[in-house]
C-alpha positions in Angstrom: 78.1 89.1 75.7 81.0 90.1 73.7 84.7 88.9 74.2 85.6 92.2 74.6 82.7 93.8 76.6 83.7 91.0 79.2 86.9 92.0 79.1 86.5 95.8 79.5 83.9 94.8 82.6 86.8 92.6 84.0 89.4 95.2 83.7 86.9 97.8 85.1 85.8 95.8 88.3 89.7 95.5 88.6 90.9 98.9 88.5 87.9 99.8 90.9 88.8 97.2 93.4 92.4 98.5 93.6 91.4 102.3 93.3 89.2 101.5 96.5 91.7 99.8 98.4 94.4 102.8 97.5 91.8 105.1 98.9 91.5 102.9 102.2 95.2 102.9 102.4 95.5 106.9 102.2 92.6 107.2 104.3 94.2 104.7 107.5 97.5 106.3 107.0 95.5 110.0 107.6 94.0 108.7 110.7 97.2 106.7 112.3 99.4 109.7 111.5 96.9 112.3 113.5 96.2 110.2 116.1 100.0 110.0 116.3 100.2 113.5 116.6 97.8 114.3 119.3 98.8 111.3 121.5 95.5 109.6 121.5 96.6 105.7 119.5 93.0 104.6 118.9 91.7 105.0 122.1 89.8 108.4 123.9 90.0 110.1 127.3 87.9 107.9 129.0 89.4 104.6 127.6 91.0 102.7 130.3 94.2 102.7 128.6 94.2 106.3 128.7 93.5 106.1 132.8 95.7 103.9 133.7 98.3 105.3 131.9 97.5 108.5 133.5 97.5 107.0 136.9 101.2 105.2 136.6 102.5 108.9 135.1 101.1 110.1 138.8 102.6 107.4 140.5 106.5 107.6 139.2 105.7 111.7 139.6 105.3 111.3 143.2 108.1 109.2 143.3 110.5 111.6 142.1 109.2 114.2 144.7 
């Protein structure tokens, strides 16, 4: 190969490899920022975060009763 077909390969493998992890950047900052919004942090309904989290809210409820 050419000097400056390895060059123009180089510089293309590059740009994609950086374009790719822009896109995966955007694309984690989508997901964090609507799983922000609805209250679910990576974990769903049925998670056992989600439970006992659910429980302890009942518990200092009662409490305050």
């Amino acid at each position: 190969m050419t000097p400056t077909l390895d060059i123009l390969l180089v510089i293309t493998v590059v740009a994609a490899a950086i374009l790719y992890l822009a896109w995966r950047k955007l694309r984690k900052a989508k997901t964090i920022a609507r799983d922000w919004s609805t209250g679910h942090v990576e974990a769903c309904d049925s998670c056992p975060i989600i439970e006992i989290r659910k429980a302890r809210e009942r518990i200092e409820l009662s409490k305050m009763k």
